[in-house]
C-alpha positions as CSV (number, residue, x, y, z in Angstrom):
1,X,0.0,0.0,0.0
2,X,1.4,3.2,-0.8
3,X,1.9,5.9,2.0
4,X,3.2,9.6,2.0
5,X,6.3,10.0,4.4
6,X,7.4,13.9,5.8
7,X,10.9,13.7,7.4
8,X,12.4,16.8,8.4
9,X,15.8,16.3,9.8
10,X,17.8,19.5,12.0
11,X,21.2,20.2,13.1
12,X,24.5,20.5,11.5
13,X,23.9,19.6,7.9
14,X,25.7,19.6,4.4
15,X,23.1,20.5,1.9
16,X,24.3,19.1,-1.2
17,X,25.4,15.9,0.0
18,X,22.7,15.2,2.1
19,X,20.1,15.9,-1.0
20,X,22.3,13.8,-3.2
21,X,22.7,11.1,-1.0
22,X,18.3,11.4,-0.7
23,X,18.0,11.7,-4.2
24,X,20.2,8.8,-5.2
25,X,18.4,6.3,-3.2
26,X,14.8,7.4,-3.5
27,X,15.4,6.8,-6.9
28,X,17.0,3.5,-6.4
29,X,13.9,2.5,-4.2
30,X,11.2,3.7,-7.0
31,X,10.3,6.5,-4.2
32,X,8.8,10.1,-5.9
33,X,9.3,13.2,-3.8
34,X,11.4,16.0,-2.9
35,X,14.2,17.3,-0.3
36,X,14.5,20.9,-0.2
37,X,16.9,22.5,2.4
38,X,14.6,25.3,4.1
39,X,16.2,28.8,5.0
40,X,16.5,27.4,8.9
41,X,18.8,25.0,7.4
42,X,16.7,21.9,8.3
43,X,16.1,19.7,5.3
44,X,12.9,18.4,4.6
45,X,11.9,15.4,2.9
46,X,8.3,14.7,1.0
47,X,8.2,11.2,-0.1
48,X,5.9,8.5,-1.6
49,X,5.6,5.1,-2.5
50,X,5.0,1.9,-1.3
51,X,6.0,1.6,3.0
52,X,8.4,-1.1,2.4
53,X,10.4,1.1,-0.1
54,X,9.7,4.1,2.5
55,X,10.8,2.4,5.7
56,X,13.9,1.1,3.3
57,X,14.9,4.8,2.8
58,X,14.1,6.2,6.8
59,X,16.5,3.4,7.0
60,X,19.2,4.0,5.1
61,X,18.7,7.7,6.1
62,X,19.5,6.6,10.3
63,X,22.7,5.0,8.8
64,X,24.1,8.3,7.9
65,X,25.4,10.3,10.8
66,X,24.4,13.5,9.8
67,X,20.4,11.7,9.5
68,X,21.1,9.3,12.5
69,X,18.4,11.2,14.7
70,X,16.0,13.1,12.5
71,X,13.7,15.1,14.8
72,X,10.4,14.7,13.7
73,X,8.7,12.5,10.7
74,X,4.8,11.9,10.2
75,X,3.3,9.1,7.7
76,X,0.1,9.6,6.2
77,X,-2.0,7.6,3.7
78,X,-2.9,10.4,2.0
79,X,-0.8,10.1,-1.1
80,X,-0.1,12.8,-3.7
81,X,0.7,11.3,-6.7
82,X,4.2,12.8,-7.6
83,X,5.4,11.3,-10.5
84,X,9.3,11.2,-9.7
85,X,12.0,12.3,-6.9
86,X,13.8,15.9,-7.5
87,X,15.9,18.0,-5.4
88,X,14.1,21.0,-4.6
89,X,16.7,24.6,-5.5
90,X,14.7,27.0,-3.2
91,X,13.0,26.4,-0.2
């Protein structure tokens, strides 16, 4: 079943990277979305797909020590229907 995931993660990050490193594997797990670093600096994550694929990527995400304790995440199953995963330029 598919689900909607919002992750927004806080502290001392490298944008670029850290969007990259999102982008890369949503697209490895068939995931659509965004990550978007917002002028606070906290990035923030909109994803989609099935919640095997999602909890696959919140996974991979704790691995990273930058990610390892993301602040806040809510799952919903009302899904959007973005077609693919981009890296969002401008909050």
């Amino acid at each position: 079943m598919k689900k909607h995931l919002e992750i927004n993660f806080y502290g001392k990050l490298k944008g670029l990277g850290i969007m990259q490193f999102a982008f890369d594997n949503a697209r490895k797990l068939n995931l659509s979305g965004y990550v978007k670093r917002l002028p606070t600096g906290t990035i923030h994550v909109e994803i989609e797909g099935e919640e095997e694929n999602l909890n696959a990527f919140l996974k991979l995400c704790r691995e990273r020590e930058e990610w390892r304790n993301e602040n806040d995440f809510f799952w919903s199953d009302k899904v959007v229907g973005m077609d693919r995963f981009f890296i969002r330029k401008f909050g």
